[in-house]
The first five atom37 places (N, CA, C, CB, O) and aatype in JSON, in Angstrom:
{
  "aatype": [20, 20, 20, 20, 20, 20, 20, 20, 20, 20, 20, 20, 20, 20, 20, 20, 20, 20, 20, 20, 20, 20, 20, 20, 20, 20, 20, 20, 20, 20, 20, 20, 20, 20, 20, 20, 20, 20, 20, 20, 20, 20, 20, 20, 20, 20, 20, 20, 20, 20, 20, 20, 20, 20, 20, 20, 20, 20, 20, 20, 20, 20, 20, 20, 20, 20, 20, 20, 20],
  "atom_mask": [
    [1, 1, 1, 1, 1],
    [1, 1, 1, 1, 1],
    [1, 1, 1, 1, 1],
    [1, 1, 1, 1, 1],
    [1, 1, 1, 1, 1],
    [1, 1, 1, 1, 1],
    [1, 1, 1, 1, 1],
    [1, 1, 1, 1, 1],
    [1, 1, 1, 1, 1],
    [1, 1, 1, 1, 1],
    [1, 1, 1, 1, 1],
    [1, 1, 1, 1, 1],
    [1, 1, 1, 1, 1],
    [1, 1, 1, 1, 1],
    [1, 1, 1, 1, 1],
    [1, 1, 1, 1, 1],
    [1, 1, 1, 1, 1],
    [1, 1, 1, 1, 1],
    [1, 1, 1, 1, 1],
    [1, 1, 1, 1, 1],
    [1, 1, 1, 1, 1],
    [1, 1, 1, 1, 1],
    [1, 1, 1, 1, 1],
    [1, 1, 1, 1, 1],
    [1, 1, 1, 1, 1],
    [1, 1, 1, 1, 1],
    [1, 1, 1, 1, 1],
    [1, 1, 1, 1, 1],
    [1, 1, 1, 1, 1],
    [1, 1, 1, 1, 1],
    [1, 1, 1, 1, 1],
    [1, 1, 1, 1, 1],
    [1, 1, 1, 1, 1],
    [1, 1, 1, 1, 1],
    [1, 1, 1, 1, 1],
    [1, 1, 1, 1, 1],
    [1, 1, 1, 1, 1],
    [1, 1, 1, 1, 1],
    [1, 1, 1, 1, 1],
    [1, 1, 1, 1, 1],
    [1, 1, 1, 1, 1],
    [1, 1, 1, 1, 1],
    [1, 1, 1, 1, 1],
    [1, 1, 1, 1, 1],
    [1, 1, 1, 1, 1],
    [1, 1, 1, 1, 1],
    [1, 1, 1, 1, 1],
    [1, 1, 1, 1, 1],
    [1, 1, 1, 1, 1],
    [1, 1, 1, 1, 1],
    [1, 1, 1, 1, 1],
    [1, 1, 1, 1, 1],
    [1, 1, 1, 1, 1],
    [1, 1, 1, 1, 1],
    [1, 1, 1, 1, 1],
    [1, 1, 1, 1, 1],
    [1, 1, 1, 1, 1],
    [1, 1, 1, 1, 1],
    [1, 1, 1, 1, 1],
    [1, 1, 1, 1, 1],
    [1, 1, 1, 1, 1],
    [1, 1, 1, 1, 1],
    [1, 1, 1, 1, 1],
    [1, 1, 1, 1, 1],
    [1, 1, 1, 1, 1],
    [1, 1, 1, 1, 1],
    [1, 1, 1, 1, 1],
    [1, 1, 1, 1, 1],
    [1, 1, 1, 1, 1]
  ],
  "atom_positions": [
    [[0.84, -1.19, 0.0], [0.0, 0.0, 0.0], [0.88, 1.24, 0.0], [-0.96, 0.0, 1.22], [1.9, 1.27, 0.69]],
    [[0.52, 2.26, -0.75], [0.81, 3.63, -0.97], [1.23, 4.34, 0.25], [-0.32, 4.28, -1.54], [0.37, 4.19, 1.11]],
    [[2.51, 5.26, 0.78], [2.59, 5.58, 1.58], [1.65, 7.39, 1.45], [4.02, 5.22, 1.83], [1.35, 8.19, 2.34]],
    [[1.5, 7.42, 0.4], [1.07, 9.0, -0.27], [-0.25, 8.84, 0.41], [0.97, 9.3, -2.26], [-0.88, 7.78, 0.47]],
    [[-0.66, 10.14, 0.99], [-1.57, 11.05, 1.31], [-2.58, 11.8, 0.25], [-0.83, 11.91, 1.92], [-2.13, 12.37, -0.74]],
    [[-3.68, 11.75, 0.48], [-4.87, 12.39, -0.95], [-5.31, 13.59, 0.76], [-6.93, 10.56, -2.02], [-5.66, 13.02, 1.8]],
    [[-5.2, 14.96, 0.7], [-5.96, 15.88, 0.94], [-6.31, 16.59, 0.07], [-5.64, 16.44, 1.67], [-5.82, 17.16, -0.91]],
    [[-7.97, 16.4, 0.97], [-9.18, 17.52, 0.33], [-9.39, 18.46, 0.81], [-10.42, 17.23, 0.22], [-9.78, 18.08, 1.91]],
    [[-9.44, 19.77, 0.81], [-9.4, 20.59, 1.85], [-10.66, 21.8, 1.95], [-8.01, 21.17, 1.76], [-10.75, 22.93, 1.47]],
    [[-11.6, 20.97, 2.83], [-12.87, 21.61, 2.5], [-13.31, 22.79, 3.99], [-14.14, 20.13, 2.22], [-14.41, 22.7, 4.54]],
    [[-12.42, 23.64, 4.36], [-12.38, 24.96, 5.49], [-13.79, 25.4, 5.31], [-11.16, 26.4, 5.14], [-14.15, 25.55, 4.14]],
    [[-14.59, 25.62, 6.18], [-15.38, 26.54, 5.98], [-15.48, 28.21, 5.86], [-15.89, 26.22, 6.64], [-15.34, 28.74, 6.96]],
    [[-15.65, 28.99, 4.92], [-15.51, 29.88, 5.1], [-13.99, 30.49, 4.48], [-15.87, 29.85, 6.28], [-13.41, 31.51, 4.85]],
    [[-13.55, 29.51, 3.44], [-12.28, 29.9, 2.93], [-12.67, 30.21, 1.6], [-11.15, 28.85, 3.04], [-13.68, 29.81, 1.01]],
    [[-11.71, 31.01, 1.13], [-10.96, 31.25, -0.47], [-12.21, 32.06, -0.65], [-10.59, 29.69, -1.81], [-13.09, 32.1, 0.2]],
    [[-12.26, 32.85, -2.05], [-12.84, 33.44, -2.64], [-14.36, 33.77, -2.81], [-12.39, 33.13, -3.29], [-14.9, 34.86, -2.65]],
    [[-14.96, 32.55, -3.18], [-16.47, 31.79, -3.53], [-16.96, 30.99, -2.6], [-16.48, 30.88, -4.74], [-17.07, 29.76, -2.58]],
    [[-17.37, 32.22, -1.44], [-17.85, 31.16, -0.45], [-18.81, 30.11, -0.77], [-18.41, 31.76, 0.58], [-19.74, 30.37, -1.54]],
    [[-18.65, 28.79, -0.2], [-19.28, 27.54, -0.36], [-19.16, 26.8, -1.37], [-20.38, 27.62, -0.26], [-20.02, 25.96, -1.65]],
    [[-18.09, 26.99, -2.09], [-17.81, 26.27, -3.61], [-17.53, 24.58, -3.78], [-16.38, 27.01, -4.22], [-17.89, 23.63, -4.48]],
    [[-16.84, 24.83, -2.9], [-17.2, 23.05, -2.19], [-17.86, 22.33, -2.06], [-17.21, 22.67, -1.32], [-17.66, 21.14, -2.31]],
    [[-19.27, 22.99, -1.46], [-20.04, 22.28, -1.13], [-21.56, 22.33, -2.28], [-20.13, 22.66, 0.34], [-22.61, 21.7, -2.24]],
    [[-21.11, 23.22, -3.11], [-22.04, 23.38, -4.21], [-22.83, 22.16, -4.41], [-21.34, 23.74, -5.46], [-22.14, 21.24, -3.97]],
    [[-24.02, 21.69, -4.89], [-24.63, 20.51, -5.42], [-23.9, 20.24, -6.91], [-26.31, 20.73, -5.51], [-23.46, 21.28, -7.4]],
    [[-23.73, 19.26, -7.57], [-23.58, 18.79, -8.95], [-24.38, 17.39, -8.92], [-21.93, 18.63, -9.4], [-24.02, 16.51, -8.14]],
    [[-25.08, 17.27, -9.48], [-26.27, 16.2, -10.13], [-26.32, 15.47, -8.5], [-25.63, 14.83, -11.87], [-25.95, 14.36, -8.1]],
    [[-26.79, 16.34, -7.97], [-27.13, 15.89, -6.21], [-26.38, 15.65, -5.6], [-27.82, 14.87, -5.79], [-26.74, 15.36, -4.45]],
    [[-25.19, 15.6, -5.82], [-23.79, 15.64, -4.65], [-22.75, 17.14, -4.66], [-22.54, 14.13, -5.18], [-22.69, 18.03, -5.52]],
    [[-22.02, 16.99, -3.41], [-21.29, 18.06, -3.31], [-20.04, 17.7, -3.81], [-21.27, 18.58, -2.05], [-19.3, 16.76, -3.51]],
    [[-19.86, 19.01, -4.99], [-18.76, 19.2, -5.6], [-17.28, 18.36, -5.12], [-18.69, 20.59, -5.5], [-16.55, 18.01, -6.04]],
    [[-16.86, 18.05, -3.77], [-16.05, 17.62, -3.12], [-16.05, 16.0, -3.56], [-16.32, 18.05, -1.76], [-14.99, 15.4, -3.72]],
    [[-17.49, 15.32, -3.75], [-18.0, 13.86, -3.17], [-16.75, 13.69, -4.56], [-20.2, 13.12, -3.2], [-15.74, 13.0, -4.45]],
    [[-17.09, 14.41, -5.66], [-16.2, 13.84, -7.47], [-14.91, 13.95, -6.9], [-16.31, 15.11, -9.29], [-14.05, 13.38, -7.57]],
    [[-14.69, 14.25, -6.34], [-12.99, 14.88, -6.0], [-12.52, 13.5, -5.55], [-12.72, 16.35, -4.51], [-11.88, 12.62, -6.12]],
    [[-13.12, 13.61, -4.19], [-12.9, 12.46, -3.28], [-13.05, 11.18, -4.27], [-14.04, 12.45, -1.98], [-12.02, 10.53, -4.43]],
    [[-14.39, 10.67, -5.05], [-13.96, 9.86, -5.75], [-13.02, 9.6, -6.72], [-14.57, 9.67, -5.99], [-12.78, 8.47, -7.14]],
    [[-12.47, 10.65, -7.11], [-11.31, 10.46, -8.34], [-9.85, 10.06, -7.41], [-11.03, 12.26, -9.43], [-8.98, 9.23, -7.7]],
    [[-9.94, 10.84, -6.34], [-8.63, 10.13, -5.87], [-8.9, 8.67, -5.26], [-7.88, 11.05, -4.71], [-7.93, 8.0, -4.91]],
    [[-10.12, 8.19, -5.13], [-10.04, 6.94, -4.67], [-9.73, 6.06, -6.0], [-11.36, 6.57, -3.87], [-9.13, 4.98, -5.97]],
    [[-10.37, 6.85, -7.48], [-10.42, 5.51, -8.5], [-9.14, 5.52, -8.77], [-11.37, 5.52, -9.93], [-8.66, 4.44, -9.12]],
    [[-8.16, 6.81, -8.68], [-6.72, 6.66, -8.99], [-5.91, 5.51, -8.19], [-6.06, 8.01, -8.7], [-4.79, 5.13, -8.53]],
    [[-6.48, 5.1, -7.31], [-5.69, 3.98, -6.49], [-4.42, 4.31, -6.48], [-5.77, 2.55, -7.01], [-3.57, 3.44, -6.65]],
    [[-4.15, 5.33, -6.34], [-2.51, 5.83, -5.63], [-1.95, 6.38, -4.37], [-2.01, 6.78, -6.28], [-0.81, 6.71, -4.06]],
    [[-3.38, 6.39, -3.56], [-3.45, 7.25, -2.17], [-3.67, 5.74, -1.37], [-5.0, 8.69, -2.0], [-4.62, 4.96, -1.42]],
    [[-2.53, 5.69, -0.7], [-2.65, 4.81, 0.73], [-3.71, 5.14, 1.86], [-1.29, 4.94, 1.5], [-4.24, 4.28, 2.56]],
    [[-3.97, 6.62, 1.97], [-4.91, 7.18, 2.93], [-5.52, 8.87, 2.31], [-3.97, 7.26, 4.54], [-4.87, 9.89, 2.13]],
    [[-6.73, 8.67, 2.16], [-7.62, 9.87, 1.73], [-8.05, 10.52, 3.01], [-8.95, 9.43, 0.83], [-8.54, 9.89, 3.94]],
    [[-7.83, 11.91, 3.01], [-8.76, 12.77, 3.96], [-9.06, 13.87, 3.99], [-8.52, 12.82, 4.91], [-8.15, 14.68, 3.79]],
    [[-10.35, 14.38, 4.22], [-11.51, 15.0, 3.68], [-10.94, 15.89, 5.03], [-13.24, 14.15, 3.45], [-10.88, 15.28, 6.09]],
    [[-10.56, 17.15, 4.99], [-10.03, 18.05, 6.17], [-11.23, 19.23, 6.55], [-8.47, 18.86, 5.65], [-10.81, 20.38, 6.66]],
    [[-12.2, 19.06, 6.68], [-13.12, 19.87, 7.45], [-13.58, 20.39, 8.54], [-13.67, 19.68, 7.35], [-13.2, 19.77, 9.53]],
    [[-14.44, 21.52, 8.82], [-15.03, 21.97, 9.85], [-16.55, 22.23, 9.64], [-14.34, 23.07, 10.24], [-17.2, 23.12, 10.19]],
    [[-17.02, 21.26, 8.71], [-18.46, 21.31, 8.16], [-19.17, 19.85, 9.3], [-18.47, 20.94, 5.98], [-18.67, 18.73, 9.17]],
    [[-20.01, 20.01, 10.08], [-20.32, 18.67, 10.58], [-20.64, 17.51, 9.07], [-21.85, 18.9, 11.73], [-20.18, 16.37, 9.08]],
    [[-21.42, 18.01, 7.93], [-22.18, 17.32, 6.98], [-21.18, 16.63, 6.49], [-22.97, 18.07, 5.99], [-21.49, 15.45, 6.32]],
    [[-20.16, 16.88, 6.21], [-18.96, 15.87, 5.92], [-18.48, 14.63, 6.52], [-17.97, 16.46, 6.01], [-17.98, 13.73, 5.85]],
    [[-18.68, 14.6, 8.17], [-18.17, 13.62, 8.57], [-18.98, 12.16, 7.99], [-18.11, 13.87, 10.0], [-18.51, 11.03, 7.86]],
    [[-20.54, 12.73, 7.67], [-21.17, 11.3, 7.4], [-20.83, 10.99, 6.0], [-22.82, 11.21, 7.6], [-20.6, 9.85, 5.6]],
    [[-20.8, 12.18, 5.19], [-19.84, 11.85, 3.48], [-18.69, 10.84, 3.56], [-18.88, 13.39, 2.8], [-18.39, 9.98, 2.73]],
    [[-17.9, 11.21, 5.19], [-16.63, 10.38, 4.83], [-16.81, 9.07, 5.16], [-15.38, 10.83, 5.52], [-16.03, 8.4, 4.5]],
    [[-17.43, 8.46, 5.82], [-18.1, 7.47, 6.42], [-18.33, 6.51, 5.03], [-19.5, 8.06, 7.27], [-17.89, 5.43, 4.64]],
    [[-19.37, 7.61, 4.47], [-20.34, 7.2, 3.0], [-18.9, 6.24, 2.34], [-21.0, 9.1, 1.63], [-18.77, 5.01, 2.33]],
    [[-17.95, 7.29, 1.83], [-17.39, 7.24, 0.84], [-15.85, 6.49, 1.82], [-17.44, 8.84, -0.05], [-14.83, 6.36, 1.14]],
    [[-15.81, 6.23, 2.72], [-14.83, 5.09, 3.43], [-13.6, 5.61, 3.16], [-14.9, 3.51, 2.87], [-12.71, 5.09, 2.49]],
    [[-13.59, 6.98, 3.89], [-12.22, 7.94, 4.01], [-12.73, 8.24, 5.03], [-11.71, 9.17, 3.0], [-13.87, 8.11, 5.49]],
    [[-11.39, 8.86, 5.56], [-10.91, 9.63, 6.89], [-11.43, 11.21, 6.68], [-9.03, 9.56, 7.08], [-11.6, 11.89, 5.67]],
    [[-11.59, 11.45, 7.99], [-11.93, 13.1, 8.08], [-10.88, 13.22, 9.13], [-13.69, 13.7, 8.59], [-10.21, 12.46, 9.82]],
    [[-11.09, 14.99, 8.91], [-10.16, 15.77, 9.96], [-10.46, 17.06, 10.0], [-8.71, 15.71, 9.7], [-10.53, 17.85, 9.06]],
    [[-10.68, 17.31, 11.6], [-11.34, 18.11, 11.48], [-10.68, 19.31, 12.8], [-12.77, 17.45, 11.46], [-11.22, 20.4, 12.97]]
  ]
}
């Protein structure tokens, strides 16, 4: 297994466009595609979703990554 790290870095209240992250796209948040592309890349030993949104922790759960929060 991969020693490499996948961070997502979903702050509340950061960068430019507040809530861009969490935008909907065809009923998921913008983040959920993210998170899945680094899982289909199978190059990340450990994925984690770095938030201060509670709604995330059950995404990471969903999608069988780590949060941090």
């Amino acid at each position: 297994m991969s020693k490499t790290l996948a961070l997502i870095s979903l702050w509340r209240d950061s960068g430019r466009i507040k809530g861009k992250e969490v935008v909907l796209v065809d009923g998921f948040p913008l983040y959920f595609y993210a998170t899945l592309a680094a899982k289909d890349a199978n190059v990340f030993g450990e994925i984690y979703l770095l938030s201060n949104r509670p709604e995330v922790s059950k995404m990471a759960k969903l999608l069988e990554v780590k949060e941090f929060s």
